[in-house]
ChimeraX commands (.cxc) that place a marker at each C-alpha (Angstrom):
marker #1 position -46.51,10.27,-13.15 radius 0.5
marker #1 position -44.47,7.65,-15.37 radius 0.5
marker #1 position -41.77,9.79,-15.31 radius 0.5
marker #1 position -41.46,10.38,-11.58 radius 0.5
marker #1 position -41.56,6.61,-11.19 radius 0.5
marker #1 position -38.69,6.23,-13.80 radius 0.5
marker #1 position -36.72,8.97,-12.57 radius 0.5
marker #1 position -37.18,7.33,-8.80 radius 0.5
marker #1 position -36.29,3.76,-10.13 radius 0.5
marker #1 position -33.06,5.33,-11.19 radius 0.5
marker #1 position -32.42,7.63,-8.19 radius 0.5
marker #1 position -32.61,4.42,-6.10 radius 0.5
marker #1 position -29.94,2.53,-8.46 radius 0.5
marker #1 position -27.74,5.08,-7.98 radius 0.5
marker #1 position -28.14,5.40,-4.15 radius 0.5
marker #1 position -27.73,1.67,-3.73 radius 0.5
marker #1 position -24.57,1.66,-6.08 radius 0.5
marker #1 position -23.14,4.59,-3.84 radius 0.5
marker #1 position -24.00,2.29,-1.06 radius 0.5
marker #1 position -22.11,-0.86,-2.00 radius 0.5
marker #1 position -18.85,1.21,-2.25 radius 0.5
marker #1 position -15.87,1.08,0.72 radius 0.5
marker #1 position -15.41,3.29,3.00 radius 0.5
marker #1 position -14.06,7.14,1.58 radius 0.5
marker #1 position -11.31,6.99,4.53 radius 0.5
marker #1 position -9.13,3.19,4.93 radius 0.5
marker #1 position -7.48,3.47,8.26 radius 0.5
marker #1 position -4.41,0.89,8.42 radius 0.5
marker #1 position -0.91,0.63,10.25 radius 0.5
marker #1 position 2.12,-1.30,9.67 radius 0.5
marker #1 position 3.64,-1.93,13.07 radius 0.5
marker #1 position 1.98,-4.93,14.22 radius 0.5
marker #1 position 4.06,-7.97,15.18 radius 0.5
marker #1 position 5.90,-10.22,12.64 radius 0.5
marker #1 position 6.88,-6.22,10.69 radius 0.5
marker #1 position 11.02,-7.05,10.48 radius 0.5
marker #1 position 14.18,-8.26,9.09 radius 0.5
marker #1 position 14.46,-12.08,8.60 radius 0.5
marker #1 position 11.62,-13.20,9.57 radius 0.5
marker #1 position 11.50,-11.40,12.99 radius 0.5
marker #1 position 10.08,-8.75,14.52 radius 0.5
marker #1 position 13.47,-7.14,14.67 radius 0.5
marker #1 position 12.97,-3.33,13.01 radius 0.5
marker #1 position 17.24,-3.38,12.96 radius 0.5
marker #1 position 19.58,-4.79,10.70 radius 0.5
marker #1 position 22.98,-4.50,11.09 radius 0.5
marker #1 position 25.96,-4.51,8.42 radius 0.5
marker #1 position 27.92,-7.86,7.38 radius 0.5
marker #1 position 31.21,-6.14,7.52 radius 0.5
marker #1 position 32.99,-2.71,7.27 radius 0.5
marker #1 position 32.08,-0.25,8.58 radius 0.5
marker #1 position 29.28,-0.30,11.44 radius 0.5
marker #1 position 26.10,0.42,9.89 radius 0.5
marker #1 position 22.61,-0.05,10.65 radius 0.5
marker #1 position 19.41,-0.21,8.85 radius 0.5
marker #1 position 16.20,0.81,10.61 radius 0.5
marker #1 position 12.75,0.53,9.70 radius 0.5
marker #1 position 10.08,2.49,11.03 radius 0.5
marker #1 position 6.65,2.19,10.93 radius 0.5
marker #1 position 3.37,3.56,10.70 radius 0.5
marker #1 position 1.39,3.40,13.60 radius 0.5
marker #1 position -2.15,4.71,12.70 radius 0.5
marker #1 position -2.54,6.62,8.96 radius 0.5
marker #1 position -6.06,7.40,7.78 radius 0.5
marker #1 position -5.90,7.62,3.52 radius 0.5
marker #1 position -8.33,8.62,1.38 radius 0.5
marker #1 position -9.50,6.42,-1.01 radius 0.5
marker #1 position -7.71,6.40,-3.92 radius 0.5
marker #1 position -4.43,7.58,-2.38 radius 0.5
marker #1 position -0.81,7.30,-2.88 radius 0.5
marker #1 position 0.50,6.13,1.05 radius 0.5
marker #1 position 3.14,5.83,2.95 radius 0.5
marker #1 position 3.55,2.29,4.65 radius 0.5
marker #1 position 6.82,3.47,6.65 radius 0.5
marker #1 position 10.20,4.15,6.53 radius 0.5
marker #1 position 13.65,2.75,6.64 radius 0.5
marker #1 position 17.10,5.11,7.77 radius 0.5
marker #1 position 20.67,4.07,6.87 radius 0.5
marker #1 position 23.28,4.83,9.39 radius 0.5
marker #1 position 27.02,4.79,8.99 radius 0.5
marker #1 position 29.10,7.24,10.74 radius 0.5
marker #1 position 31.98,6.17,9.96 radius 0.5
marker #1 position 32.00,5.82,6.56 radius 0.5
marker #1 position 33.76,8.10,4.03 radius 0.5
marker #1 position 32.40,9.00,0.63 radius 0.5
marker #1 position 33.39,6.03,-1.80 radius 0.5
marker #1 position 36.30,8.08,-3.55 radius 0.5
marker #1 position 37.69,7.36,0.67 radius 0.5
marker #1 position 37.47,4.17,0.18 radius 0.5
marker #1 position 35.69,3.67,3.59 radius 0.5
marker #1 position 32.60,1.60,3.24 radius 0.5
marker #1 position 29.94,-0.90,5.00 radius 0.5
marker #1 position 28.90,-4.39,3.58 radius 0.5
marker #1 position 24.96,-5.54,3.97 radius 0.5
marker #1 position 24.56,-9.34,3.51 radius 0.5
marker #1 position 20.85,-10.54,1.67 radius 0.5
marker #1 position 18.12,-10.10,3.77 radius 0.5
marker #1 position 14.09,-10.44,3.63 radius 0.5
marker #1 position 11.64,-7.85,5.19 radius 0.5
marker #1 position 7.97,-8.56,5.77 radius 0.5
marker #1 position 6.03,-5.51,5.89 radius 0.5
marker #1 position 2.65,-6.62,7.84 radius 0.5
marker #1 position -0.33,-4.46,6.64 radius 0.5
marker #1 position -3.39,-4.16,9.04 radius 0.5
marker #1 position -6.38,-2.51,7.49 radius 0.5
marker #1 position -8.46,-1.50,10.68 radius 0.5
marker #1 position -10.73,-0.45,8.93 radius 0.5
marker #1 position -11.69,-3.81,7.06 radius 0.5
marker #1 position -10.29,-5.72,9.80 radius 0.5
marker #1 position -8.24,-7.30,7.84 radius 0.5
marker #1 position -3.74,-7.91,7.72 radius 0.5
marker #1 position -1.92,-8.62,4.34 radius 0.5
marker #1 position 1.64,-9.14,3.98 radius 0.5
marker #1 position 4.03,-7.75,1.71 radius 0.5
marker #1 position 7.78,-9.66,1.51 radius 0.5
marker #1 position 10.73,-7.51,0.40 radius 0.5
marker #1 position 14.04,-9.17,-0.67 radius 0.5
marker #1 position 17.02,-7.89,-0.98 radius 0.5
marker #1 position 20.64,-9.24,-2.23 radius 0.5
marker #1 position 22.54,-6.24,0.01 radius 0.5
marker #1 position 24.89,-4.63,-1.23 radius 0.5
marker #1 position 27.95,-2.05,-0.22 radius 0.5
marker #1 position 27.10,1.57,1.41 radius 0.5
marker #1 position 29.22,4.51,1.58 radius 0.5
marker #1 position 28.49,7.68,3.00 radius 0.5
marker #1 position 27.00,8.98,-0.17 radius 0.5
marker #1 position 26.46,5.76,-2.24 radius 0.5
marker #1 position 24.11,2.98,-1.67 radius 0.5
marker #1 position 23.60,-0.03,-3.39 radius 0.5
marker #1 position 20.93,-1.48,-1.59 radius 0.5
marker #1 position 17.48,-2.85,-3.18 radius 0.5
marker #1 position 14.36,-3.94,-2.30 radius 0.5
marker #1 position 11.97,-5.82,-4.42 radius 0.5
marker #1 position 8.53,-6.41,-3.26 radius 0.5
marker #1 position 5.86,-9.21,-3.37 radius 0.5
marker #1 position 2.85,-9.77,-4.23 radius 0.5
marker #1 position 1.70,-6.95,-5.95 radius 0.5
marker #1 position -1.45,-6.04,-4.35 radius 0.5
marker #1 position -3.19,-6.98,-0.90 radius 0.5
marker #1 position -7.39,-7.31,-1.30 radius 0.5
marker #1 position -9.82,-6.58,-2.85 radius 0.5
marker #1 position -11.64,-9.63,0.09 radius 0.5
marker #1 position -9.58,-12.55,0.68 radius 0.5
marker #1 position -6.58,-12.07,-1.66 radius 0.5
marker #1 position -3.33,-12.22,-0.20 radius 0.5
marker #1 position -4.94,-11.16,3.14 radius 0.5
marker #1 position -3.30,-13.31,6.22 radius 0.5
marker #1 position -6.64,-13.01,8.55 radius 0.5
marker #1 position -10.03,-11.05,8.10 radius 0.5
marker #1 position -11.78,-9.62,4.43 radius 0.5
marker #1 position -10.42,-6.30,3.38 radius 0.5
marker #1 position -14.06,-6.43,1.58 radius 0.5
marker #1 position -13.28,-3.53,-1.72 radius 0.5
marker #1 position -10.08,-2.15,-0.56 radius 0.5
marker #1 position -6.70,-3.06,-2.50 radius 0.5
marker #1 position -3.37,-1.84,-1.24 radius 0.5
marker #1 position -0.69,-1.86,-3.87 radius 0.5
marker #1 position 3.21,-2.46,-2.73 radius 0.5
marker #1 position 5.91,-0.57,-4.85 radius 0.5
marker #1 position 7.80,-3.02,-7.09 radius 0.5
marker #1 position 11.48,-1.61,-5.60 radius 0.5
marker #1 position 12.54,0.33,-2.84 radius 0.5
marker #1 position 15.73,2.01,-3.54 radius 0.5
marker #1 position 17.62,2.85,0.29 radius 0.5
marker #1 position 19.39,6.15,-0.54 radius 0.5
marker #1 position 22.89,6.61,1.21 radius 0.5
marker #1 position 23.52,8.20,4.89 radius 0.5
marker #1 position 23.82,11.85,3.70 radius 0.5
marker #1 position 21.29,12.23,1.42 radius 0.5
marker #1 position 17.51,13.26,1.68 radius 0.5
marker #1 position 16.10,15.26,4.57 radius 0.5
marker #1 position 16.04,13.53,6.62 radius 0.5
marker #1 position 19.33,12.05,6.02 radius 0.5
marker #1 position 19.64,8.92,4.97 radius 0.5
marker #1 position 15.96,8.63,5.11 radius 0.5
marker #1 position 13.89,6.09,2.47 radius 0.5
marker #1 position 9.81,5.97,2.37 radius 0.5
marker #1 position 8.11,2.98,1.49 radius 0.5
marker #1 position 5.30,4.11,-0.92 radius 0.5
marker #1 position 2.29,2.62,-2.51 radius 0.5
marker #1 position -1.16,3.14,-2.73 radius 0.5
marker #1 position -4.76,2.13,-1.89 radius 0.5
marker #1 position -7.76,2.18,-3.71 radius 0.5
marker #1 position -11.12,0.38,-4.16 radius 0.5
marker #1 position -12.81,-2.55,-6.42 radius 0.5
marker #1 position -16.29,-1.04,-5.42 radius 0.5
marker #1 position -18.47,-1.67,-9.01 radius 0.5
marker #1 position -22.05,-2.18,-8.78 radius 0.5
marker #1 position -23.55,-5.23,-7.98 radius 0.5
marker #1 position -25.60,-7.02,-11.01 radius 0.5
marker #1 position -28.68,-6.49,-9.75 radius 0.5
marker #1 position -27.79,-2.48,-9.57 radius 0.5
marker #1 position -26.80,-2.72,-13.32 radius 0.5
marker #1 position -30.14,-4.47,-14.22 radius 0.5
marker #1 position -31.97,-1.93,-12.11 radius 0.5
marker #1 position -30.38,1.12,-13.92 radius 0.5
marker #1 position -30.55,-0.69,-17.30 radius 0.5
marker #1 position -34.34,-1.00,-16.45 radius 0.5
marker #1 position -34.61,2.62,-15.55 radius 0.5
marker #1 position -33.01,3.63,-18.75 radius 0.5
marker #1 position -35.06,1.52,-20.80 radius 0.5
marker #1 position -38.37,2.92,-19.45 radius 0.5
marker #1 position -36.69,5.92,-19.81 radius 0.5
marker #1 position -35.91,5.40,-23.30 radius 0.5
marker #1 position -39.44,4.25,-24.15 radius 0.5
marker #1 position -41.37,6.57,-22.55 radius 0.5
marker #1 position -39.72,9.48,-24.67 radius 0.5
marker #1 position -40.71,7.16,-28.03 radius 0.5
marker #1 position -44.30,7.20,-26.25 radius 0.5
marker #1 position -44.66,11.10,-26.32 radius 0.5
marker #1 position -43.27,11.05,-30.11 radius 0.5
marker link #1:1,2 radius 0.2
marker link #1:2,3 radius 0.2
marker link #1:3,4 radius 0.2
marker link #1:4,5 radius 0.2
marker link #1:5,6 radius 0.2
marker link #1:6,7 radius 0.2
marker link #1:7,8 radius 0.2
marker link #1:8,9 radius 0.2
marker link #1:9,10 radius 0.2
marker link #1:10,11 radius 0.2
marker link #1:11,12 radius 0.2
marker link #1:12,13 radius 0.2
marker link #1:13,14 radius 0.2
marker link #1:14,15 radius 0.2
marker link #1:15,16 radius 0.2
marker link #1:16,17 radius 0.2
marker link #1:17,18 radius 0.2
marker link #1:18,19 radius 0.2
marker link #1:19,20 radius 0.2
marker link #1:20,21 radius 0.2
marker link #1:21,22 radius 0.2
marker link #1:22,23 radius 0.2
marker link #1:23,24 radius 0.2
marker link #1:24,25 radius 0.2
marker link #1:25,26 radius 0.2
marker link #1:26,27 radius 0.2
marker link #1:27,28 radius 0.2
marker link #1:28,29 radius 0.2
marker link #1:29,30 radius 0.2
marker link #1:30,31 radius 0.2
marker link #1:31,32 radius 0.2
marker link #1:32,33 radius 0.2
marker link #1:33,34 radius 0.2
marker link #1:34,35 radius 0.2
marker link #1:35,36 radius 0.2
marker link #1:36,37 radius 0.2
marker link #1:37,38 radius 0.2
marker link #1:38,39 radius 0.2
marker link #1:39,40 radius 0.2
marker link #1:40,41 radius 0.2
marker link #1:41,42 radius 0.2
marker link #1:42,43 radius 0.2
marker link #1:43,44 radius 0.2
marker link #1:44,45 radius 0.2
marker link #1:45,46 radius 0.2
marker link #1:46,47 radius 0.2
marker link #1:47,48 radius 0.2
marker link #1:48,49 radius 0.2
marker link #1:49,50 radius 0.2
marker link #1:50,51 radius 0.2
marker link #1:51,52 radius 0.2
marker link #1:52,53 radius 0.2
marker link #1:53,54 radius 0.2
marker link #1:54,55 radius 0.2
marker link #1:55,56 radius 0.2
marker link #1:56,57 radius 0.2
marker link #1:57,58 radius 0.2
marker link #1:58,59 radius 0.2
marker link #1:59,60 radius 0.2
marker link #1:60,61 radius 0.2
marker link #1:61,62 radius 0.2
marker link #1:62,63 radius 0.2
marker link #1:63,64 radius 0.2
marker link #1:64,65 radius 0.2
marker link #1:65,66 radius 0.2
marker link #1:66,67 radius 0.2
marker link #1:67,68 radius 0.2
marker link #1:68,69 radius 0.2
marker link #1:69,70 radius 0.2
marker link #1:70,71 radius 0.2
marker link #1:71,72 radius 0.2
marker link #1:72,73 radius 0.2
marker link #1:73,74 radius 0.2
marker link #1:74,75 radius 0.2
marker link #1:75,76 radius 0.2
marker link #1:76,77 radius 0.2
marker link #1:77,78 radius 0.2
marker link #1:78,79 radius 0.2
marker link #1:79,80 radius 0.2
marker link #1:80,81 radius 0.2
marker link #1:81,82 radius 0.2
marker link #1:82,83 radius 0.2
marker link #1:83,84 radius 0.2
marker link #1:84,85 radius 0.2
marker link #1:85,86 radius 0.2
marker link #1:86,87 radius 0.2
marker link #1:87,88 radius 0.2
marker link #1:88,89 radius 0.2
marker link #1:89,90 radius 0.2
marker link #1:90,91 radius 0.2
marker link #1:91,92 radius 0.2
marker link #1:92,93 radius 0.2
marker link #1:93,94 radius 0.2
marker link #1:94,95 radius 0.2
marker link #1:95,96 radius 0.2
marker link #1:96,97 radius 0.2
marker link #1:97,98 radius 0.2
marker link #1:98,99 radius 0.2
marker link #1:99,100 radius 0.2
marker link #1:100,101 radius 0.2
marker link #1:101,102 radius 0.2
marker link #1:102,103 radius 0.2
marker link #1:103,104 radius 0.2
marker link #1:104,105 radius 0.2
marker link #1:105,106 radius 0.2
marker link #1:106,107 radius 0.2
marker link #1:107,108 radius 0.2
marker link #1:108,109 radius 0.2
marker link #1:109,110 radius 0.2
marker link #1:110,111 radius 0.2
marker link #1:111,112 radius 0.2
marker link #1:112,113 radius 0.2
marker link #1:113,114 radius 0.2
marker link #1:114,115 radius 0.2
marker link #1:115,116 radius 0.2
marker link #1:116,117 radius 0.2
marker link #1:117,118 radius 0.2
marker link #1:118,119 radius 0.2
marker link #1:119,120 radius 0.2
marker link #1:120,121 radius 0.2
marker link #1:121,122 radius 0.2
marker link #1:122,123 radius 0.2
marker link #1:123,124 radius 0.2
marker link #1:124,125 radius 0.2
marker link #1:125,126 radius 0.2
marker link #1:126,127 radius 0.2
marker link #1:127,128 radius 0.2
marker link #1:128,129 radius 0.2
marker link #1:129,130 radius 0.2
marker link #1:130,131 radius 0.2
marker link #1:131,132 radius 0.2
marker link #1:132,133 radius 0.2
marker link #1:133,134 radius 0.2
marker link #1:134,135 radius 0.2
marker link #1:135,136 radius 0.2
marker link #1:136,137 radius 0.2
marker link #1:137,138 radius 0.2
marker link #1:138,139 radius 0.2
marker link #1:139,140 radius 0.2
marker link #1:140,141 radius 0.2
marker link #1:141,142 radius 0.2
marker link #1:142,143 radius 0.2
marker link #1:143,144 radius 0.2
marker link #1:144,145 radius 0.2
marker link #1:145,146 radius 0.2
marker link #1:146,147 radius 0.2
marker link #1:147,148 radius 0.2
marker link #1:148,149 radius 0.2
marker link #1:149,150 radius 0.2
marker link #1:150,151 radius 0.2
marker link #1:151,152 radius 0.2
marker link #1:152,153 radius 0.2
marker link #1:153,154 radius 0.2
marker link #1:154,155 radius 0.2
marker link #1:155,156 radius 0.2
marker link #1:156,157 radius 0.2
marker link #1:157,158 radius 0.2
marker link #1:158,159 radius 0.2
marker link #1:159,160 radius 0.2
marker link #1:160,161 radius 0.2
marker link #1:161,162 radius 0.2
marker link #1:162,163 radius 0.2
marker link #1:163,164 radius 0.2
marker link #1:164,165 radius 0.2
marker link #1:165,166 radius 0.2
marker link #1:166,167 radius 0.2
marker link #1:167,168 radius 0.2
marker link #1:168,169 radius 0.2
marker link #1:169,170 radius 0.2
marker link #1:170,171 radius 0.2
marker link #1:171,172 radius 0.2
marker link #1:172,173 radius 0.2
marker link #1:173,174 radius 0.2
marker link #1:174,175 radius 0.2
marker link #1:175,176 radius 0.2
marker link #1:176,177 radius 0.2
marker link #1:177,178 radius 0.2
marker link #1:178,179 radius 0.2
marker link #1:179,180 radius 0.2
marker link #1:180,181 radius 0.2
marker link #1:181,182 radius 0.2
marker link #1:182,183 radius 0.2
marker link #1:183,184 radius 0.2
marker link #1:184,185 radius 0.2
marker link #1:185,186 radius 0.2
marker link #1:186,187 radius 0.2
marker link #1:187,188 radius 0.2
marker link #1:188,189 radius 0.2
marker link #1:189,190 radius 0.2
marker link #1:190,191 radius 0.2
marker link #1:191,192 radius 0.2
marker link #1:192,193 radius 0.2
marker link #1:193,194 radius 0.2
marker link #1:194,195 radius 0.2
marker link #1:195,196 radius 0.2
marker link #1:196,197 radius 0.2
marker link #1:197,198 radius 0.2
marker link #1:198,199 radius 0.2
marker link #1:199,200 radius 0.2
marker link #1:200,201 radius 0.2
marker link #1:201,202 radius 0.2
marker link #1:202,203 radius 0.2
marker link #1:203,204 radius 0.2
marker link #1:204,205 radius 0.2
marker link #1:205,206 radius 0.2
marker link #1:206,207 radius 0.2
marker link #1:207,208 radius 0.2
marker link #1:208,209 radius 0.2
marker link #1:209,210 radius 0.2
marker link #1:210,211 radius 0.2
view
């Protein structure tokens, strides 16, 4: 009879544990309003000088990920038509620019940002030299970093560089996914460790007991 009562004291812990954890599936998009160049909305940039080139972001409008997951928060396609290889001599010049890659969690109900940066740089049609560095690091786990709402366990993580690969290469051409992951901070509440550690205890004295 002790042992059933043991054995249901830590069947319980281990539900309630399971309980506290997010969601298996985070449901999030990045195409809300304020995702763009320069502090816009604007999903286009266009080159400095050169060439005429464009840089266009795309989003993602609805992506269920498991949880933990490597993700895709969108993609951005470099267009030059015009230029030659850089042996041609034919290139496009991108001035510095800042992206802000809004992250809405619709699951948690929750929106994080993530800010890239990037100096520019020269394009040809099979060189680029544009970068971009990310910040912060990680959106969640509740309040941290998060612009409106509680993304409660779930962290998303932002790469630490994008690298925007040149028109003609990738399939699709020219073609660069922003990748990073999500995951979860779920760990047992205290009162779920002192109810296993009590469960194990009995546990462990029961068995001196029948010794």
């Amino acid at each position: 009879m002790t042992i059933r009562h043991v054995a249901t004291i830590v069947g319980v812990a281990i539900f309630v544990m399971a309980a506290s954890a997010s969601a298996a599936t985070v449901t999030f998009n990045t195409n809300a309003s304020g995702t763009g160049f320069n502090n816009t909305s604007n999903l286009i940039l266009s080159n400095s000088s050169g060439a005429t080139a464009t840089l266009t972001f795309s989003p993602e409008t609805s992506l269920p990920a498991g949880v933990p997951s490597n993700v895709n928060y969108g993609s951005f396609t470099l267009v030059c038509a015009t230029c030659s290889t850089q042996t041609g001599g034919t290139g496009s010049i991108f001035s510095s620019f800042t992206f802000n890659l809004l992250i809405t969690d619709t699951t948690d109900t929750a929106t994080g940002r993530f800010v890239g940066t990037s100096t520019g740089g020269s394009v040809w049609s099979d060189v680029s030299q544009i970068s971009i560095n990310w910040a912060p690091a990680t959106l969640g786990p509740g309040t941290s970093n998060a612009l409106t709402g509680n993304f409660g366990f779930t962290v998303f993580t932002s790469p630490n560089q994008t690298l925007i690969v040149a028109p003609n290469s990738g399939s699709p051409k020219g073609e660069t996914t922003v990748q990073g992951t999500v995951n979860s901070s779920a760990v047992p509440e205290p009162a779920t460790l002192g109810l296993i550690g009590g469960g194990l205890i009995g546990l462990g004295l029961l068995r001196r007991k029948r010794r």
